[in-house]
C-alpha positions in Angstrom: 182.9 -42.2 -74.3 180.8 -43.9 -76.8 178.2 -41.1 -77.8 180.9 -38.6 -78.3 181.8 -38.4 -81.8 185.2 -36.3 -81.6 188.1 -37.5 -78.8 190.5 -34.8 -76.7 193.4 -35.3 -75.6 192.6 -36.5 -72.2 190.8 -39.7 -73.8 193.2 -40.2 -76.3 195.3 -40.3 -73.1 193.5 -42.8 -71.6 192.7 -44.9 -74.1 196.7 -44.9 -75.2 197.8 -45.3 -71.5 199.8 -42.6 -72.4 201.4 -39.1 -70.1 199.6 -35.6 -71.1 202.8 -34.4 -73.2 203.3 -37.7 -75.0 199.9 -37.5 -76.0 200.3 -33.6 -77.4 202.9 -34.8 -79.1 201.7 -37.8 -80.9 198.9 -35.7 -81.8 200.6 -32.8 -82.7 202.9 -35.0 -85.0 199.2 -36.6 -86.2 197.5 -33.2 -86.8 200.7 -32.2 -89.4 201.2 -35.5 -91.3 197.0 -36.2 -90.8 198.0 -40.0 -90.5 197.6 -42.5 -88.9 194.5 -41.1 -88.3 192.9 -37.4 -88.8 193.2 -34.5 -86.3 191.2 -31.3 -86.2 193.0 -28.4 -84.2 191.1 -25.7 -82.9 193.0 -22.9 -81.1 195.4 -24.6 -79.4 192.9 -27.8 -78.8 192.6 -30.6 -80.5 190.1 -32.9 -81.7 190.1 -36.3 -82.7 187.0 -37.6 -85.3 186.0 -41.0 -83.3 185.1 -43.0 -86.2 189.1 -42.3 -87.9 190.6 -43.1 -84.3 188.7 -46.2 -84.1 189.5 -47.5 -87.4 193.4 -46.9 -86.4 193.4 -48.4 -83.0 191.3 -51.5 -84.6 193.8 -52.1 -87.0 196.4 -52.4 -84.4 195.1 -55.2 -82.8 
């Protein structure tokens, strides 16, 4: 996962240890408020920028 520079939902999945529709949702609640980090949606897809998911997860620690 470390040369990617977007995310999908299946490794925001992972890295959450989170179900498929739990992670729609967080994102889909993500993509509208564009915090706590930002979300591009294409389609029905959607993309996460690694460097602004990073940051987020980091400060959670």
């Amino acid at each position: 996962m470390n040369d990617k520079k977007v995310y999908d939902v299946e490794d925001i999945q992972k890295l959450l240890g989170i179900g498929r529709s739990k992670a729609y949702a967080f994102l889909d609640e993500a993509y509208q408020k564009q915090e706590p980090f930002r979300v591009i949606k294409i389609g029905k897809l959607f993309r996460v920028p690694k460097q602004s998911f990073d940051n987020w997860l980091d400060k959670i620690d």
